[in-house]
C-alpha positions as CSV (number, residue, x, y, z in Angstrom):
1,X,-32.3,48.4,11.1
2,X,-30.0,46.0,12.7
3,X,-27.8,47.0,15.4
4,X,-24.9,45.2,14.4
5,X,-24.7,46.7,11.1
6,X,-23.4,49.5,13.5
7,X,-20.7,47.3,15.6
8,X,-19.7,45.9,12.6
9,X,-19.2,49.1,10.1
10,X,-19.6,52.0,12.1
11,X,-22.6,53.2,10.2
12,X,-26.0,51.8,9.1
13,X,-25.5,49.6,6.3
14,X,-29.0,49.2,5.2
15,X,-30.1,49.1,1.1
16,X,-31.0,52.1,-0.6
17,X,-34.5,52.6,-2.3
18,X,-34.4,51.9,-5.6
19,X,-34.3,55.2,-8.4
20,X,-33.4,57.4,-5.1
21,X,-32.5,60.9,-5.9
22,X,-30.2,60.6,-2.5
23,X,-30.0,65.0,-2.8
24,X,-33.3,65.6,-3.0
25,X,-34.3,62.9,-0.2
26,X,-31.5,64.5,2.4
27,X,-33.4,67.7,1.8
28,X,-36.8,66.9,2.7
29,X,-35.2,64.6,5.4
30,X,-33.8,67.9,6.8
31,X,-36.7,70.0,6.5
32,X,-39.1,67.4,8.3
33,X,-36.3,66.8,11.2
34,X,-35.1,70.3,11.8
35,X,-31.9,69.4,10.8
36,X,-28.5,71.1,10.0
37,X,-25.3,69.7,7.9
38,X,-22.5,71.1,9.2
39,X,-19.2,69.8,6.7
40,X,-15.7,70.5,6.8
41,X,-13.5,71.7,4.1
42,X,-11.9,68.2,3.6
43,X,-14.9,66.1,2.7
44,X,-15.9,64.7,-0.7
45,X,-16.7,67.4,-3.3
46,X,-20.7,66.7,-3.1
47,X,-21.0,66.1,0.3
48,X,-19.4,69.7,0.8
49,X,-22.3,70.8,-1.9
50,X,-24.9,69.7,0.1
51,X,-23.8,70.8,3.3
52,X,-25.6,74.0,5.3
53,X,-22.1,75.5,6.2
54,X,-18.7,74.8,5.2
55,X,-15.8,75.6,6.8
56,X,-13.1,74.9,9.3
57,X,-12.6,73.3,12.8
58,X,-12.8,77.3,14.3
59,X,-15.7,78.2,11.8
60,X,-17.9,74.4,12.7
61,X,-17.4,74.8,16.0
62,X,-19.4,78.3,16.5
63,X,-21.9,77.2,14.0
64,X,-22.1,74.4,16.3
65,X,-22.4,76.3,19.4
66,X,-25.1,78.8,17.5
67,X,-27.6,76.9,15.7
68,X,-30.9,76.2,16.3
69,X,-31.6,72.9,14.6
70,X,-32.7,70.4,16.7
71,X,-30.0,67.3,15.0
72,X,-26.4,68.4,14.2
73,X,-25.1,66.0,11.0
74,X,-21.3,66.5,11.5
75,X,-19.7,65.5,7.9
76,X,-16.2,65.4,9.2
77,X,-14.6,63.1,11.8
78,X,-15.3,61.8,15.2
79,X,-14.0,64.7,17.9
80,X,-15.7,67.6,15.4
81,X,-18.8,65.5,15.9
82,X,-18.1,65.2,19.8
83,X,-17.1,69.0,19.9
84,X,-20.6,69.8,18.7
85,X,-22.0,67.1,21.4
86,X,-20.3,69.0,24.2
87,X,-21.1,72.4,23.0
88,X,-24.9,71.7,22.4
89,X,-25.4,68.7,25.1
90,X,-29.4,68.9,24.7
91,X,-29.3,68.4,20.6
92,X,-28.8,65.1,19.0
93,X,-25.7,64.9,17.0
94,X,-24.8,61.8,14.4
95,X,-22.2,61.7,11.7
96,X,-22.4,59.2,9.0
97,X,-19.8,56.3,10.1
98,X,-18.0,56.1,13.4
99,X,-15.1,54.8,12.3
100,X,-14.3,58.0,10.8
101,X,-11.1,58.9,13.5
102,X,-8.1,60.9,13.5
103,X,-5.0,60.4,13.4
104,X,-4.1,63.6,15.6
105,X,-6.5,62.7,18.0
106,X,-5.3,58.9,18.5
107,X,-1.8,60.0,18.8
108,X,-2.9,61.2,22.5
109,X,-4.5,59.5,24.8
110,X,-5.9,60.9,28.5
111,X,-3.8,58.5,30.4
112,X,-0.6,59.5,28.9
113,X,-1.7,63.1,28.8
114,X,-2.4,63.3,31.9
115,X,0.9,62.0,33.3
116,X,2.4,64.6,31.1
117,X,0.7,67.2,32.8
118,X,1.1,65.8,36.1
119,X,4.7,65.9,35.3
120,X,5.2,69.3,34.6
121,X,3.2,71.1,37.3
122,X,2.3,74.5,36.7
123,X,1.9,74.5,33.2
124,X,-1.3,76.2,31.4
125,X,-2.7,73.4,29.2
126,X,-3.5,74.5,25.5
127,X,-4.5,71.6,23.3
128,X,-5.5,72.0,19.4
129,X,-9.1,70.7,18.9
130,X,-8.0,67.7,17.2
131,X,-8.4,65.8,20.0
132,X,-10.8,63.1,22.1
133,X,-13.4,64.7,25.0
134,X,-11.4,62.8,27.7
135,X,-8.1,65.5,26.3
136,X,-10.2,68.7,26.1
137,X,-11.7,68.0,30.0
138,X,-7.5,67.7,30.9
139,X,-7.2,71.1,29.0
140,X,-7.3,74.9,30.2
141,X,-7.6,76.3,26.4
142,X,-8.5,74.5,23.5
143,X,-7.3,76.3,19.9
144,X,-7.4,75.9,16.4
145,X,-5.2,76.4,13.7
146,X,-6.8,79.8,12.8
147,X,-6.4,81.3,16.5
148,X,-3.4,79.5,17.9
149,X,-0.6,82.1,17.7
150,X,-3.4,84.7,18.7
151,X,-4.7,82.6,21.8
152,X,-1.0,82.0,22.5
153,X,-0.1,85.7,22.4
154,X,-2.8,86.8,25.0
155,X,-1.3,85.3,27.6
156,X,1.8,86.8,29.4
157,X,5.2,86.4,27.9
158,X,6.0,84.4,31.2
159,X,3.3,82.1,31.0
160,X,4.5,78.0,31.5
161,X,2.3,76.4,28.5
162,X,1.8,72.7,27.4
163,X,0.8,72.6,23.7
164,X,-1.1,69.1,22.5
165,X,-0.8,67.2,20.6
166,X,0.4,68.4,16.7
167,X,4.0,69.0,17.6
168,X,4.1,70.0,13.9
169,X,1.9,73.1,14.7
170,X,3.2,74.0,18.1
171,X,6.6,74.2,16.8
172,X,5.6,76.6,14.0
173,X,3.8,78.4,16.9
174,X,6.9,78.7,19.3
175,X,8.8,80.0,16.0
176,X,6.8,82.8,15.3
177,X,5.9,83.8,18.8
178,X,8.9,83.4,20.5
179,X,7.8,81.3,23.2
180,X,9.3,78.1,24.3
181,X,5.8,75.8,25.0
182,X,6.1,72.5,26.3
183,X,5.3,70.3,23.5
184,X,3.4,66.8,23.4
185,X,4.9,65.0,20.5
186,X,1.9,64.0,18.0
187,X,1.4,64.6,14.1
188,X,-1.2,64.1,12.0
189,X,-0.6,61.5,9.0
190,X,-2.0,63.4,6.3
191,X,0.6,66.8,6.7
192,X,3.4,64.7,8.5
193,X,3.8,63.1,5.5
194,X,4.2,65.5,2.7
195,X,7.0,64.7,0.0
196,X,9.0,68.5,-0.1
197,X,11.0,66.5,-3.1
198,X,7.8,65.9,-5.0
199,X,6.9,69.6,-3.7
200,X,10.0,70.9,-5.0
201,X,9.4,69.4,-8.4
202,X,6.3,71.2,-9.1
203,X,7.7,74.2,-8.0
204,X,10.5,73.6,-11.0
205,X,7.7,72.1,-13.6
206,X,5.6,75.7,-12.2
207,X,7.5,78.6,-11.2
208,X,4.9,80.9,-11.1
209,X,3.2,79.0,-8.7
210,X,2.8,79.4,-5.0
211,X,2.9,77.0,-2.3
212,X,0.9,77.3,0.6
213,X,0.7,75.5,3.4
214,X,-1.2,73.9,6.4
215,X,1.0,74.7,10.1
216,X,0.5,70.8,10.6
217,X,3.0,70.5,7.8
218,X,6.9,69.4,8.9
219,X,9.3,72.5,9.4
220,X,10.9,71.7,6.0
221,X,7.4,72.2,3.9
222,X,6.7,75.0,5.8
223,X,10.6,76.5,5.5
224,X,9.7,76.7,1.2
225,X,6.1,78.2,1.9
226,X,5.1,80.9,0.9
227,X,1.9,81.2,2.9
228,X,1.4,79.5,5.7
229,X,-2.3,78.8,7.7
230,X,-5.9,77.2,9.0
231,X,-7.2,76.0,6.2
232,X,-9.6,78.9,6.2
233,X,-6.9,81.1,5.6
234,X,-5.2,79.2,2.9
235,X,-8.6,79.4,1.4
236,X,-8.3,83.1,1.8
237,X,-5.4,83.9,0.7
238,X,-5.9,82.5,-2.7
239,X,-8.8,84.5,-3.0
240,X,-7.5,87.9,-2.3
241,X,-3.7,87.2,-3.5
242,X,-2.7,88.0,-7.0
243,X,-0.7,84.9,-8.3
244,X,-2.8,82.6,-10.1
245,X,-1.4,79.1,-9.6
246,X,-0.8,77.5,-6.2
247,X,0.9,74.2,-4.7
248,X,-1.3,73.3,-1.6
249,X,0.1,71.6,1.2
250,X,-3.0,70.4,2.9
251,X,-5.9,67.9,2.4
252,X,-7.3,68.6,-1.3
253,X,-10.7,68.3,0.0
254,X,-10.2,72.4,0.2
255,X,-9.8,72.4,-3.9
256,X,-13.1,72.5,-4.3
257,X,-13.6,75.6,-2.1
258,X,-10.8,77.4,-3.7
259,X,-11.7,76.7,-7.5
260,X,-15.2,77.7,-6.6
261,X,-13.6,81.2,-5.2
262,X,-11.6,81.4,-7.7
263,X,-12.0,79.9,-11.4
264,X,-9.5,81.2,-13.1
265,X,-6.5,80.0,-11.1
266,X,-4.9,76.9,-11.0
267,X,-4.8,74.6,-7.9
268,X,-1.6,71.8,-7.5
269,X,-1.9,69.3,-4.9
270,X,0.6,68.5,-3.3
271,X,1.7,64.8,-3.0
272,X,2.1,62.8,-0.6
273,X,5.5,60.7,0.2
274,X,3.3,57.7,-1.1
275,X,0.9,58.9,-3.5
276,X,-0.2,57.9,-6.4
277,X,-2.7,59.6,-7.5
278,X,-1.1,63.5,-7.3
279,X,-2.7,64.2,-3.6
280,X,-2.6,63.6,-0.1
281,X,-6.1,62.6,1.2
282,X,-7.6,61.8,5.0
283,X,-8.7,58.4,4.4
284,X,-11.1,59.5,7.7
285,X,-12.4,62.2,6.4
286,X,-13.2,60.0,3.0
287,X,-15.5,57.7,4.7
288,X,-18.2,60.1,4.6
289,X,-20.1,59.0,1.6
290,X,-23.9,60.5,0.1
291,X,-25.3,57.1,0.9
292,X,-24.0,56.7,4.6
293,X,-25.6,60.4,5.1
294,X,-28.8,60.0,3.7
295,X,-29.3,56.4,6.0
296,X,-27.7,58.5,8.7
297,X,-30.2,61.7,8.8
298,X,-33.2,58.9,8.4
299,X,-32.8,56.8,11.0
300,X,-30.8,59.4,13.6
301,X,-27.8,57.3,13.6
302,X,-24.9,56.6,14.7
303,X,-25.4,59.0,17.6
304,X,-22.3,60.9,19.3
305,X,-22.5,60.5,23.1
306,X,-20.2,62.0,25.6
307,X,-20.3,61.0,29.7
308,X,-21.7,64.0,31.3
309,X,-19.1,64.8,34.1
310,X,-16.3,64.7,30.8
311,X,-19.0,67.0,28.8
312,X,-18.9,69.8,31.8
313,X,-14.5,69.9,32.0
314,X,-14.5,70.0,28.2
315,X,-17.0,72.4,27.7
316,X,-14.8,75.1,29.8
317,X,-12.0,74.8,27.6
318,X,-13.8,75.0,24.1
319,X,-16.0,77.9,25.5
320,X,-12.7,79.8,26.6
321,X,-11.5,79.6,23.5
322,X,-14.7,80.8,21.9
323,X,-14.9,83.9,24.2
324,X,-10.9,84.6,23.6
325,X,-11.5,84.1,19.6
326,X,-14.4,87.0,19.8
327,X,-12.9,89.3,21.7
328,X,-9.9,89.2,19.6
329,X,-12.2,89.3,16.9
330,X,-11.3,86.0,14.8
């Protein structure tokens, strides 16, 4: 190994056996190390394949907080890895390259955040879990897509909130709850930039087609939905509805879930405003590759770190939302 593989890539760039069956290797490699894979929805195809559990930000972060293996492999992007860090502080958790960020996250740092708070005293602090450590220890509740409006409604009518930092999603929130939450003003680059012309086309070329789409999505994508949620629930929905073509606003990683549910429908992705290829991809999430997890899971690295005293304030607000998601049942 060298060190500066790491510094230089983010992830252990060391040659591959030759005649390696990669699948089989990342098995036994689990097995021996007591080992989980935890991937999200908007990973590569195989990588989802080979995962333990698949799902979204909600659904990894209670495996997280549940399991039992003694490494947590986090196919997904830095603060999912770091969520699973703060939730299970005596486990070692790695994920394949560190340069796999978000674009969410970035888009709010703890100094600015913090001056935002400090300049609207008296405000509960919600903040979606696509965010750093350093934001979840400035935060009362941390929420996902799939609980927001429900976290949102438990809390009195009269309740001063700060929502961070998808101003896409806390928008959407505010329009279906009625409440008027303070609102910090990041996006993510991957639903912020949806093209609702190109949308609109397919919906022309495919009238019996439904679109669905993500809350991250900008007001005008989500005004010609049809459905509208976590990623999870998008997922559902095109399990249980009745149509059988769909236009998805959200990272096509979730194809794959859905044509596996359901192989007789028809799944459109929907393009981005500079696309070529049809579909609007994380290039974060992308960097996860078969090879970068296999050297990952054999050597134990890169390994997710977070500073203790910013571990025990982030903790708080994860686990509150944990305890509010299971009481209301989600």
């Amino acid at each position: 190994m060298n060190k500066s593989d790491l510094e230089n890539f983010g992830f252990l760039k060391i040659p591959l056996p030759k005649n390696i069956n990669l699948a089989e290797e990342i098995s036994k490699l689990k097995k021996e190390k007591n080992a989980v894979i935890l991937g999200h929805f908007y990973i590569e195809d195989n990588l989802q394949d080979i995962s333990d559990f698949v799902g979204d930000s909600l659904q990894l972060s209670q495996q997280a907080a549940k399991t039992n293996a003694d490494i947590i492999v986090f196919l997904g992007v830095h603060f999912m890895a770091e969520t699973a860090k703060i939730l299970s502080p005596q486990k070692k958790v790695i994920i394949p390259d560190l340069k796999a960020g978000c674009s969410l996250a970035d888009s709010c740092n703890a100094k600015d955040f913090k001056k935002f708070i400090d300049d609207n005293p008296g405000h509960t602090v919600i903040s979606y879990v696509n965010t750093t450590a350093e934001i979840k220890a400035l935060t009362d509740i941390i929420v996902t897509s799939s609980n927001a409006k429900e976290i949102v409604e438990s809390l009195p009518l009269d309740e001063k909130i700060i929502f961070g930092p998808d101003k896409n999603l806390g928008n959407y929130i505010n329009s279906i709850t009625g409440r008027k939450m303070l609102l910090w003003d990041g996006a993510c680059h991957v639903h912020k930039q949806f093209n609702l012309e190109a949308i609109l086309r397919l919906k022309k070329e495919n009238p019996d087609a439904k679109i669905i789409a993500h809350p991250e999505c900008e007001k005008p994508v989500l005004i010609v939905s049809e459905h509208i949620g976590s990623t999870a629930s998008l997922l559902k929905f095109t399990q249980k509805d009745n149509s059988k073509k769909y236009i998805v606003a959200t990272e096509s990683g979730i194809l794959h879930q859905m044509k596996k549910a359901s192989p007789d429908k028809i799944f459109i992705p929907a393009p981005g405003l500079d696309s070529t290829c049809g579909c609007n991809d994380c290039n974060f999430m992308k960097l996860n590759t078969i090879e970068k997890l296999y050297n990952c899971l054999k050597y134990e690295l890169p390994e997710i770190t977070v500073e203790e005293n910013i571990r025990v304030k982030a903790e708080k607000s994860i686990k509150r939302m944990l305890e509010i998601s299971e009481k209301l049942g989600l």
